[in-house]
C-alpha positions as CSV (number, residue, x, y, z in Angstrom):
1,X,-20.1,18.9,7.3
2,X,-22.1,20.0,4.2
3,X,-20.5,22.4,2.0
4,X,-20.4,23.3,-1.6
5,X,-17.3,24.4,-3.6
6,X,-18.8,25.9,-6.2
7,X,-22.1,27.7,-5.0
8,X,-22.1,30.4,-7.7
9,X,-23.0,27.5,-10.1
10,X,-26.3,27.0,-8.0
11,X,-27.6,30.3,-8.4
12,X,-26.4,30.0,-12.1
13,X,-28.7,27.1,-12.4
14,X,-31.8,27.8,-10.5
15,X,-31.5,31.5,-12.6
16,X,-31.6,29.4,-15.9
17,X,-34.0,27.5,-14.8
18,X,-36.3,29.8,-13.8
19,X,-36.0,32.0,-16.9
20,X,-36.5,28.9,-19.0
21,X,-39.8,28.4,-17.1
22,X,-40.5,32.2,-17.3
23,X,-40.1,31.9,-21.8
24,X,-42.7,28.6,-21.8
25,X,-45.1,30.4,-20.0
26,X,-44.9,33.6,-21.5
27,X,-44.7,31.4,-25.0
28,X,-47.6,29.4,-23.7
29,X,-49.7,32.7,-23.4
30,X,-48.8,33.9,-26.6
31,X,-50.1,31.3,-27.9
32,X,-53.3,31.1,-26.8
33,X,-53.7,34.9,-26.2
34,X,-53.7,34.9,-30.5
35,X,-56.6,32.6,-31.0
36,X,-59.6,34.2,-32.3
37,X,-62.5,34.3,-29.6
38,X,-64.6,31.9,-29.7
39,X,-67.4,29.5,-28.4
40,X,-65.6,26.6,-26.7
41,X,-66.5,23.3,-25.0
42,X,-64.6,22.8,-21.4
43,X,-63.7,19.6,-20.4
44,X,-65.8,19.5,-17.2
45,X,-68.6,20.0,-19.4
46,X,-68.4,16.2,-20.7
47,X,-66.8,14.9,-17.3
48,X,-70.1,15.8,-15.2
49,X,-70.9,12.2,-14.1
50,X,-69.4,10.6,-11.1
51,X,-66.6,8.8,-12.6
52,X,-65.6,11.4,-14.9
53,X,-65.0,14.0,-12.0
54,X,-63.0,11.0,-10.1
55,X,-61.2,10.5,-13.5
56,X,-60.2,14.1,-14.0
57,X,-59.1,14.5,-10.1
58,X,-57.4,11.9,-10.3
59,X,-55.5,13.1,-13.7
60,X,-54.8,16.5,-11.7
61,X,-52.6,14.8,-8.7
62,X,-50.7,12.5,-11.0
63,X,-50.0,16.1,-13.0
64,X,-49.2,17.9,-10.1
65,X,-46.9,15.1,-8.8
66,X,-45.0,14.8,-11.8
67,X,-44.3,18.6,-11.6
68,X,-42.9,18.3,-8.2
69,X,-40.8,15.4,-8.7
70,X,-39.3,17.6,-11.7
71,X,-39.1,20.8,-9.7
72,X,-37.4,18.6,-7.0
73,X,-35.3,16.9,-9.5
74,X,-34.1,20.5,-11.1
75,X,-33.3,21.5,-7.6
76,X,-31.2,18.1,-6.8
77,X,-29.5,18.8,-10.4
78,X,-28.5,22.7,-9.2
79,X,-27.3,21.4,-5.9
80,X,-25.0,18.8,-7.5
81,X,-23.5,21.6,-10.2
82,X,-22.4,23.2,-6.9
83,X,-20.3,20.4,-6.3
84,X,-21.4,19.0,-2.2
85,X,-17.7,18.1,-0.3
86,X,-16.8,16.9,2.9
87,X,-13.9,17.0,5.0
88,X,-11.7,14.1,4.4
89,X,-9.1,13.5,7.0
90,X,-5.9,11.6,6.4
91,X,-2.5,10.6,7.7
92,X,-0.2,10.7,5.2
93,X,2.9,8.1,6.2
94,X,6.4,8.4,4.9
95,X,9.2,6.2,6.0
96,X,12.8,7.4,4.9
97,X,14.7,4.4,5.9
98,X,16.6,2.1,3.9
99,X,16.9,-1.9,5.2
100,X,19.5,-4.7,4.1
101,X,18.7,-8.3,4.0
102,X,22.6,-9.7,4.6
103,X,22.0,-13.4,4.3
104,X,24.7,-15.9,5.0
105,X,24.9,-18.7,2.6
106,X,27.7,-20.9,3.5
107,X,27.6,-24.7,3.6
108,X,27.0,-24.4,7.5
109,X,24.2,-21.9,7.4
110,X,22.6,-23.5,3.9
111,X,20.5,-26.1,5.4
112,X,19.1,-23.0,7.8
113,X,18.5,-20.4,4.9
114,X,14.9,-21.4,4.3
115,X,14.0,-20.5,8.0
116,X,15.7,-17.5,7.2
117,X,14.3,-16.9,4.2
118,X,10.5,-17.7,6.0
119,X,11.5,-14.7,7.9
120,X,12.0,-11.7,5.8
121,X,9.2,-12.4,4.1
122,X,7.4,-12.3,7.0
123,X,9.7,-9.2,8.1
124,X,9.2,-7.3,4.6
125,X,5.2,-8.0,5.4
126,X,5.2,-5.2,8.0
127,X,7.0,-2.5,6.1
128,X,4.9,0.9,4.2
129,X,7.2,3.1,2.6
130,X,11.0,1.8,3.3
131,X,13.3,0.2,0.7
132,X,14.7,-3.1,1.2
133,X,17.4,-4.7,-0.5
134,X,18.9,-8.4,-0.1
135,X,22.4,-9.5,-0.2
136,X,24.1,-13.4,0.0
137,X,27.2,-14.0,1.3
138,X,30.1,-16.7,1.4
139,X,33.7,-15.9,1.1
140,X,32.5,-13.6,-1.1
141,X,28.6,-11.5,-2.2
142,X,26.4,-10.8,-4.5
143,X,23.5,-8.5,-4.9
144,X,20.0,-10.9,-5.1
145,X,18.1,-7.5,-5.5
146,X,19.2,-3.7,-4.7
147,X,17.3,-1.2,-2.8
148,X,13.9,-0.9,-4.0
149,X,10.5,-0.2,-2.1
150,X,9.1,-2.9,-5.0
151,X,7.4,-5.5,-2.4
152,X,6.0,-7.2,-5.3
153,X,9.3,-7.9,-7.2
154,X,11.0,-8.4,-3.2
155,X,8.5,-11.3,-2.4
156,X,8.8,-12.9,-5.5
157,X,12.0,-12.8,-5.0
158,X,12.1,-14.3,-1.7
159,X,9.6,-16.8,-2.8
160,X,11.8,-18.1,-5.5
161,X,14.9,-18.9,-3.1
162,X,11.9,-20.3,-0.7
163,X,11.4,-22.5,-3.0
164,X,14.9,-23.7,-3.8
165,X,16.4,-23.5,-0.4
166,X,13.5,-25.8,0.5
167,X,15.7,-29.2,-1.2
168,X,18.5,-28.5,1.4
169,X,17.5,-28.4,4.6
170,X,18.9,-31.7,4.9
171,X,21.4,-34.5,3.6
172,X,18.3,-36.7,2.5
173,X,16.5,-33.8,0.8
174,X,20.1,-33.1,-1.2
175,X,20.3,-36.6,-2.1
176,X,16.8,-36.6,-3.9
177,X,17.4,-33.3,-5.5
178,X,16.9,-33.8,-9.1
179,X,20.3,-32.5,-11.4
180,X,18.0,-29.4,-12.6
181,X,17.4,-28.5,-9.2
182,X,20.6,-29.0,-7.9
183,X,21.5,-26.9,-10.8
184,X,19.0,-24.0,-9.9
185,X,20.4,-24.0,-6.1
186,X,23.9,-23.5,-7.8
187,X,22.6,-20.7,-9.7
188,X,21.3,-19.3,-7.1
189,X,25.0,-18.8,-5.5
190,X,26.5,-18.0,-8.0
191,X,29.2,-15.5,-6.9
192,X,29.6,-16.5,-3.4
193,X,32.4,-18.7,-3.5
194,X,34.8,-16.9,-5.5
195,X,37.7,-17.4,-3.0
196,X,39.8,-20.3,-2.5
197,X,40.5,-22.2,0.9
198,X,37.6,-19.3,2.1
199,X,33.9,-19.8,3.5
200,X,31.6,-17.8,5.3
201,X,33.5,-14.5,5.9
202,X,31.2,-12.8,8.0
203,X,32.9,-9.4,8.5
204,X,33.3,-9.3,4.2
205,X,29.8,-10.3,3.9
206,X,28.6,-7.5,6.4
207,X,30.4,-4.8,4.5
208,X,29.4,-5.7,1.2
209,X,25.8,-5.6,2.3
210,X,26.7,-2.1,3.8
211,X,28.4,-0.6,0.8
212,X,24.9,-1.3,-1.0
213,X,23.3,2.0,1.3
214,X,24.0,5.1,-0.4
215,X,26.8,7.0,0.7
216,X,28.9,4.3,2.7
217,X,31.8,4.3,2.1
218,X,35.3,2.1,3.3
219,X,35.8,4.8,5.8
220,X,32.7,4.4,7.7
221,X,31.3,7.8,6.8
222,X,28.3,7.4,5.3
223,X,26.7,10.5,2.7
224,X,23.2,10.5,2.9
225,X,21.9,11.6,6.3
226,X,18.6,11.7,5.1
227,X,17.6,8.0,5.4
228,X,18.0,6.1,8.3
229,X,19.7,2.5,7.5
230,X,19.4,-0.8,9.0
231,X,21.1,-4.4,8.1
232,X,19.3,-7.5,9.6
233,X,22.5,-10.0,9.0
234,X,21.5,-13.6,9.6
235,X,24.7,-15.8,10.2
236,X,25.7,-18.5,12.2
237,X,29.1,-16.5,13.1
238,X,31.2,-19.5,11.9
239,X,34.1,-18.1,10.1
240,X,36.7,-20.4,7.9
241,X,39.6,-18.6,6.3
242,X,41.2,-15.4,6.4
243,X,38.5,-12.2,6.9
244,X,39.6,-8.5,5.5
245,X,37.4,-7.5,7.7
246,X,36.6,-9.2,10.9
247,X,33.1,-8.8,12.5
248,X,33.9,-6.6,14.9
249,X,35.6,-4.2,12.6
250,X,32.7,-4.3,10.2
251,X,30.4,-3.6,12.8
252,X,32.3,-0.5,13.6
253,X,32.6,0.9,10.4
254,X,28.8,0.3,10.2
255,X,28.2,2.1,13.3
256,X,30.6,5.0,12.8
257,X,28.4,5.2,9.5
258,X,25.5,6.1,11.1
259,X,24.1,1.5,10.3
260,X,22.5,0.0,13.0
261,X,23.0,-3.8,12.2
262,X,20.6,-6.3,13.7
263,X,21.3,-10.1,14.2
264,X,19.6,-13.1,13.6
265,X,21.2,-16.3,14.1
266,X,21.4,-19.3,11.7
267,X,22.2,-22.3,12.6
268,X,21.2,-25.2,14.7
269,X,19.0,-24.6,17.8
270,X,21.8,-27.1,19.4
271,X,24.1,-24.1,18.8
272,X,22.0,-21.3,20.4
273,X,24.2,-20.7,23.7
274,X,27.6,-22.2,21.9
275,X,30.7,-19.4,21.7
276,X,30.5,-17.9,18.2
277,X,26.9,-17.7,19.1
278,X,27.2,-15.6,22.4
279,X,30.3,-13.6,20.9
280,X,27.8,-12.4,17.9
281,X,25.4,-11.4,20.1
282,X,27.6,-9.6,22.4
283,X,28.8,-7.7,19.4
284,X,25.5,-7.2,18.4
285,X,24.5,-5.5,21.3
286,X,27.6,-3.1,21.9
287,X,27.0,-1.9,18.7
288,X,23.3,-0.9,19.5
289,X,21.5,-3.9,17.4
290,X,18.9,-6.6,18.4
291,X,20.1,-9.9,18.8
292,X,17.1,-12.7,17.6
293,X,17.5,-16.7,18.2
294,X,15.3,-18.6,14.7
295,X,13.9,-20.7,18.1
296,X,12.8,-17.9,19.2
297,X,8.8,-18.1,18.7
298,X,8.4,-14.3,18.6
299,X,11.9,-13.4,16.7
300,X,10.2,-11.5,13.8
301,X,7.6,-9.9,15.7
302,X,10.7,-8.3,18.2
303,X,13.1,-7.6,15.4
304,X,10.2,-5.7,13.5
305,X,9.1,-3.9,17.0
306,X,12.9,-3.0,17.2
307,X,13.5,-1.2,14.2
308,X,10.2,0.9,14.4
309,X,11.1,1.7,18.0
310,X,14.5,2.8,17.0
311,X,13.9,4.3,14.3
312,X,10.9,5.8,15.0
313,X,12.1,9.4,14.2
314,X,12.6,8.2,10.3
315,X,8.6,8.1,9.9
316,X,6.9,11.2,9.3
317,X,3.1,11.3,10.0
318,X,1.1,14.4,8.8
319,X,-2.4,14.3,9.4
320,X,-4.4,16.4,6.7
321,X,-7.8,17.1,5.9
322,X,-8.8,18.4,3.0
323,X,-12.3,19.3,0.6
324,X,-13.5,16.5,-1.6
325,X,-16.1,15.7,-3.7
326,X,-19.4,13.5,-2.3
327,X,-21.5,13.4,-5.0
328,X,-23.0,9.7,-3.9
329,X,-26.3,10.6,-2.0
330,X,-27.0,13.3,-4.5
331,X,-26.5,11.3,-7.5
332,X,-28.4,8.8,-6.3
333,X,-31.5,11.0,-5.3
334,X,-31.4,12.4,-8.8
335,X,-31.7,9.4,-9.9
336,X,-35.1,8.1,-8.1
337,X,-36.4,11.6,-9.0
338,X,-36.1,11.0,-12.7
339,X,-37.5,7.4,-12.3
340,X,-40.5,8.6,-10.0
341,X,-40.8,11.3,-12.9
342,X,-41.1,9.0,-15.8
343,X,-43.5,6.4,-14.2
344,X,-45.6,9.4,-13.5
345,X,-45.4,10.8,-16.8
346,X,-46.2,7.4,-18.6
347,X,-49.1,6.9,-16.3
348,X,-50.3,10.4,-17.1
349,X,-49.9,9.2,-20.8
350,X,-52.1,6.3,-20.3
């Protein structure tokens, strides 16, 4: 739809226009009406042979089509100081959800971190609008990045432990690990292992990653009502040493916080059906979360399908439609006016 959101400025145009052809013409017959009368020569009076007459008619359309493609061109100009618009229709998207990457990093689930790894970036791939934040675990955590709807800074993030967790999928890889990259793995997790006689403390690992969504607190109550929150902790549920916190427990102070907490096993596809492996996903599911094998062929596809089904009410979709400016076609039209004009006029000049 055609419309104009300044149309004043038209009639402000054609009126100038108009009056500045109204001043040469009266200025044109001022000047002619002052010279003295005399006896003058016309034109057709030296163009009476054949190919002057053709010559002179000929001189006549190339002078009246250079004064329509500059009327057309003035009108084009006025239309365009109007400003055309159309209708632009959008849907604006807004996700209010906040989503935990709770990554288990112990010497059991190491050689399986890359898959893992493989996966949230994959799983980060889908989201518009939420902030993501990842968190490594052993017997005890630390923050790789916080909350943050940065995707640039997430992936390269991602795509640096990628990279290192790559030498340790297996003895033989470990073995030919150079000392600076054995020393860039250890950097890596740094602050995991700060307890003695203590690995892979699942429940401690889970609340650490919780107590990085605003508002959670100890208690389970959790502040911030306005963002939905999800943890997607990958773990092989092998536990050695004394817990403060026990699964279980962690996932019900998660869920009495309002945390849905999804799992994705880590560990050997030998291990898929093996106890700790059913007892997490039993947990898992009592406390409302999806449950995701890495064999699984379609795990990040389901898991990502999962949160937007559950949290579906945390997107907000407003469709709006609103004026803006199209100036493209009329710009462009202008444009092959002005050229047509000044061929014209330099033809009429030769």
């Amino acid at each position: 739809m055609l419309h104009w959101r300044w149309p004043w400025a038209i009639l402000i145009a054609v009126a100038a226009c108009a009056l500045i052809g109204l001043v040469v013409r009266a200025l044109d017959a001022h000047r002619h009406g002052a010279l003295p009368q005399a006896t003058v020569f016309d034109i057709d009076d030296d163009l009476r042979t054949d190919e002057g007459t053709r010559m002179l008619r000929l001189w006549r359309r190339w002078n009246r089509a250079a004064a329509v493609l500059a009327v057309l061109a003035l009108i084009t100009i006025a239309a365009l100081v109007g400003r055309p618009a159309r209708v632009a229709a959008e849907d604006e998207h807004s996700a209010n959800r906040d989503i935990v990457l709770c990554l288990d990093v112990s010497g059991s689930t190491l050689p399986y971190d890359q898959q893992v790894i493989a996966t949230y970036r994959t799983l980060i791939s889908h989201f518009k609008g939420e902030r993501i934040g990842l968190s490594i675990f052993n017997s005890t955590s630390r923050t790789v990045f916080p909350l943050t709807d940065d995707y640039a800074m997430a992936a390269r993030q991602l795509e640096h432990a990628d990279d290192l967790l790559r030498g340790v999928e297996t003895q033989d890889d470990i073995d030919k690990m150079s000392a600076q990259q054995y020393q860039q793995v250890s950097d890596w997790l740094a602050g995991t292992q700060n307890r003695k006689n203590a690995t892979s403390l699942i429940g401690d690992g889970l609340v650490s990653c919780a107590a990085m969504l605003p508002g959670f607190t100890y208690g389970g109550t959790q502040a911030d009502q306005s963002r939905d929150a999800s943890i997607v902790l990958a773990t092989d549920n092998v536990v050695s040493g004394t817990q403060t916190y026990t699964l279980a427990q962690a996932l019900d102070l998660t869920s009495k916080a309002g945390i849905t907490v999804d799992g994705l096993f880590s560990g050997p596809s030998q291990s898929d059906h093996d106890e700790a492996t059913e007892q997490m996903r039993t947990l898992i599911e009592q406390h409302h979360g999806t449950f995701l094998l890495q064999s699984d062929g379609d795990s990040v596809a389901d898991l990502v399908r999962a949160i937007d089904r559950r949290q579906i009410s945390a997107v907000d979709e407003v469709s709006q439609a609103d004026w803006t400016d199209a100036p493209g076609w009329w710009t462009l039209a202008i444009a092959v006016l002005l050229a047509g004009w000044l061929i014209v006029a330099w033809r009429l000049k030769r």
